[in-house]
C-alpha positions as CSV (number, residue, x, y, z in Angstrom):
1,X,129.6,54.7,73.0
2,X,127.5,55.9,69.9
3,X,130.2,54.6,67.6
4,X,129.9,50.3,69.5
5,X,125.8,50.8,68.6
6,X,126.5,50.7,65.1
7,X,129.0,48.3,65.4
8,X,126.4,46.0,67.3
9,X,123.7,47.4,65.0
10,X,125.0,47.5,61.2
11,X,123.6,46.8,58.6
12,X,124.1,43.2,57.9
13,X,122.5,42.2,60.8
14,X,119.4,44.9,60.2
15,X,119.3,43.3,56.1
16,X,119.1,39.5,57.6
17,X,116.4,40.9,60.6
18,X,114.5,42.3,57.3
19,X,114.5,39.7,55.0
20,X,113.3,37.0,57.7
21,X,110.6,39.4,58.6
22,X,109.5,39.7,55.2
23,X,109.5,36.3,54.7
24,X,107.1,36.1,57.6
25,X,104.8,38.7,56.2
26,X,105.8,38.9,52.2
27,X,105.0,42.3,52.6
28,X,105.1,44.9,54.2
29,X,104.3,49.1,53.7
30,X,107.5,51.4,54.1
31,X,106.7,53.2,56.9
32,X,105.9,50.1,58.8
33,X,109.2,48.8,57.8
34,X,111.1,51.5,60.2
35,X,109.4,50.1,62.6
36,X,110.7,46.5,62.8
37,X,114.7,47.0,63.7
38,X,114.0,49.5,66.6
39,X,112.2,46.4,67.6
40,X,114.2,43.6,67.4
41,X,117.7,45.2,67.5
42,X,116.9,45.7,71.1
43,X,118.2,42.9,73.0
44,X,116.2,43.8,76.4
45,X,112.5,44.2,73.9
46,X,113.7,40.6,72.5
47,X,114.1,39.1,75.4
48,X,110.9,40.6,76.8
49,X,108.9,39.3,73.3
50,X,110.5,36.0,73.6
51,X,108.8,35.6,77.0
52,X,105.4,37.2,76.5
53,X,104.5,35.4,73.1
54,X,100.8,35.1,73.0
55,X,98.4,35.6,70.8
56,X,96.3,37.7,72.7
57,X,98.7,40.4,73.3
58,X,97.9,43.6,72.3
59,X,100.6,46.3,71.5
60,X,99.4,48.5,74.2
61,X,100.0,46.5,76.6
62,X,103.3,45.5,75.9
63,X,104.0,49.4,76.0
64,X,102.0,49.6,78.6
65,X,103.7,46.5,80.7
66,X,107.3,47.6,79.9
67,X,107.0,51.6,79.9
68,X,111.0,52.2,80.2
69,X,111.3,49.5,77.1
70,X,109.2,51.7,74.9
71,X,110.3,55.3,76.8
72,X,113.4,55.0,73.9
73,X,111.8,53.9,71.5
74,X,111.3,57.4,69.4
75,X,115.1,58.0,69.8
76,X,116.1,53.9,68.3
77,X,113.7,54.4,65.5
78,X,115.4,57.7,64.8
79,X,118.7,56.2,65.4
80,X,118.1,53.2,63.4
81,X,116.2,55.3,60.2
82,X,119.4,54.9,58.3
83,X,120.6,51.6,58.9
84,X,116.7,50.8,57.6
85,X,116.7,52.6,55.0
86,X,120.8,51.3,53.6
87,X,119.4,48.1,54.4
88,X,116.7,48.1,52.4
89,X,118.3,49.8,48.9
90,X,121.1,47.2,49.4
91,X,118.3,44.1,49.6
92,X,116.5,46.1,46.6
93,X,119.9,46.0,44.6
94,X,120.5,42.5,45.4
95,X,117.3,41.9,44.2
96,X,116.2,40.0,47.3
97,X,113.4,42.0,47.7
98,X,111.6,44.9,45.7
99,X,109.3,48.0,46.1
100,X,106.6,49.1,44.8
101,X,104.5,52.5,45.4
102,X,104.6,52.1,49.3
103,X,105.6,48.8,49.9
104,X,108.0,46.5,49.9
105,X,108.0,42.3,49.0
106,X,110.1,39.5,48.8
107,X,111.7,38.2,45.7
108,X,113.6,35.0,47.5
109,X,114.1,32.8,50.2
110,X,116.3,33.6,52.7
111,X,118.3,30.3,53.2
112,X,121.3,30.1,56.1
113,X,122.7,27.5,57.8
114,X,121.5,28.5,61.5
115,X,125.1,27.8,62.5
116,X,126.0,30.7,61.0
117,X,123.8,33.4,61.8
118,X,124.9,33.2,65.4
119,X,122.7,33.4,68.8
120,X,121.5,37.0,68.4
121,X,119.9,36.6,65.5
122,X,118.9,32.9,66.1
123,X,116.9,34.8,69.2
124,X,115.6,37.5,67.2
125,X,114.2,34.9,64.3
126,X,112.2,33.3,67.1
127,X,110.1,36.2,67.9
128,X,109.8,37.5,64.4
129,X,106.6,35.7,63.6
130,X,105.1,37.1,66.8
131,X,105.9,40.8,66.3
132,X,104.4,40.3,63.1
133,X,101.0,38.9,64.5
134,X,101.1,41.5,67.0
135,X,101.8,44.5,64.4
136,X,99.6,43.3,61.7
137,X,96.5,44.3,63.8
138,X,96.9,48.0,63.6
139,X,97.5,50.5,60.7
140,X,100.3,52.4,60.0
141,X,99.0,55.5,61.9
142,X,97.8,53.7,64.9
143,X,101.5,51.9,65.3
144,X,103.3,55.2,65.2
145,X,100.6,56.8,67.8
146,X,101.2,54.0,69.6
147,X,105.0,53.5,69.7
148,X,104.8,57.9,69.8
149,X,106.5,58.1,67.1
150,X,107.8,61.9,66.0
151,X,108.1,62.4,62.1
């Protein structure tokens, strides 16, 4: 079972989620970064963004609304630490995005032919700009308390 979650979750998929999402945001700090895949490789939390999007949604209560969404959420981010982190060196190398100090930027566009992405991500690109609004009004700290993050 643990081996088909890293076949669904690799990291091509995880370097195309980040590089949309810093396009969205053009940059981002590190530690936030770990945040985004246990996110959006989640296809029940996608599904549950794609049908909540509003601006006036506050990351409690979408932890709060979906409680067995988030319950996991500790074990995907540790789970997903490494496929973040390979993603990002191999973008770095690639020079499609860079870091500095604590945070990491886009260099260039990400430009696909939507045909070719396929429907997962095509449904994960969609609420990319609304995770971004939604994590953009809190601090590091805050999202890790939040999302009860262990270190």
């Amino acid at each position: 079972m643990k081996e088909v979650y890293y076949i669904y979750n690799n990291e091509a998929i995880a370097s195309c989620i980040l590089l949309a999402y810093l396009q969205n945001v053009k940059s981002i700090n590190t530690a936030q970064s770990c945040l985004i895949l246990p996110f959006l490789l989640d296809d029940r939390t996608v599904t549950y963004l794609t049908n909540i999007q509003n601006d006036d949604y506050k990351l409690e209560c979408i932890v709060n609304n979906r409680p067995k969404l988030f319950a996991y959420f500790n074990k995907r981010y540790l789970s997903l630490l490494p496929i973040t982190i390979n993603s990002i060196l191999f973008l770095n190398k690639n020079k499609q995005i860079g870091i500095s100090s604590n945070n990491i930027f886009t260099i260039s566009d990400f430009i696909y032919d939507e045909a070719d992405m396929g429907n997962r991500f095509e449904r994960i690109k969609k609420v990319i700009p609304f995770l971004a609004s939604i994590l953009n009004k809190y601090s590091t700290s805050q999202l890790y308390k939040i999302l009860k993050v262990q270190l």
